[in-house]
Steps between C-alpha positions, in 0.01 A plus 500: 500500500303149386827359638510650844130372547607133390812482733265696775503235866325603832308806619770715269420290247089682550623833520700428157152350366302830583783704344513362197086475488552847581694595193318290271224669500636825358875488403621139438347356208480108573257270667401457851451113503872451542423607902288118514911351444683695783632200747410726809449185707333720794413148691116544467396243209504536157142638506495730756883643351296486130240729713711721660697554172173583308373716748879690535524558119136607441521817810817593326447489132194651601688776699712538195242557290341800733825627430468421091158640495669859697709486176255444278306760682764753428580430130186570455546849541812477329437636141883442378487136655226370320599704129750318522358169539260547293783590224755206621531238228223271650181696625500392825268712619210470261549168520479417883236791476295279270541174619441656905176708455396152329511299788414826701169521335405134493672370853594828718774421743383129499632476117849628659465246741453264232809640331695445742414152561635370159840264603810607358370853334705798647240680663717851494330637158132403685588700757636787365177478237287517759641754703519764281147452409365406843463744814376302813847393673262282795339275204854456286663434802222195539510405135878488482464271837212265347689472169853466647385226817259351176780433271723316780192275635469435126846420411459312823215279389649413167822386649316287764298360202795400306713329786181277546457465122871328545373323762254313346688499207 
């Protein structure tokens, strides 16, 4: 799917961006900066296209994670699903358990936000942490939005600082 979103030109090109930020969030296990490479060309600037990409990828990933959280939501009522997590190989569920009421307890939905914003981490075990642990869809939805728009302004800034590293280089 990375692939589709690095090939992705035009106004398509968006709607291929918000799918994949879509499905990133609960079923694709990857990273979202890959949607900062898409040559959309859109014939707006490479600012306001860097904008409009941000902004397309955080409503959708955030969308998609609504729809994580639903899951989440449900598995927690769903005995069988989580015995058998909890006896797969790796405890997956204690783990995320631990590790998510920790920044639960010290950050709230800010420490998902925070999360979220690391570069390059896939964000789809934070999510599905969270939900299953969190009930408020409203703030998630705004957490998984913060995080997800944080991380690309991020990834953003560090790129920008580089090419004028070069520069002065």
């Amino acid at each position: 799917m990375a692939g589709f979103v690095e090939h992705a030109t035009g106004w398509v090109g968006l709607g291929i961006i918000a799918v994949y930020s879509f499905l990133i969030a609960f079923a694709i296990p990857g990273v979202s900066e890959v949607v900062l490479a898409a040559p959309l060309d859109l014939g707006i600037g490479f600012w306001p296209q860097m904008a409009v990409i941000v902004l397309v990828s955080g409503v959708a990933k955030a969308l998609g994670s609504v729809f994580a959280f639903h899951i989440g939501q449900e598995a927690k009522q769903s005995g069988p699903i989580i015995r058998w997590l909890r006896r797969s190989r790796f405890d997956i569920v204690e783990w995320s358990e631990t590790k998510t009421l920790q920044l639960a307890r010290e950050y709230g939905y800010g420490g998902l936000a925070l999360a979220l914003c690391v570069p390059g981490f896939p964000d789809t075990l934070s999510i599905y942490a969270f939900a299953v642990l969190e009930r408020d869809y409203t703030k998630f939805a705004i957490a998984t939005f913060v995080g997800s728009v944080g991380r690309l302004v991020l990834t953003l800034a560090l790129w920008q600082l580089g090419l004028t590293a070069l520069e002065v280089a």
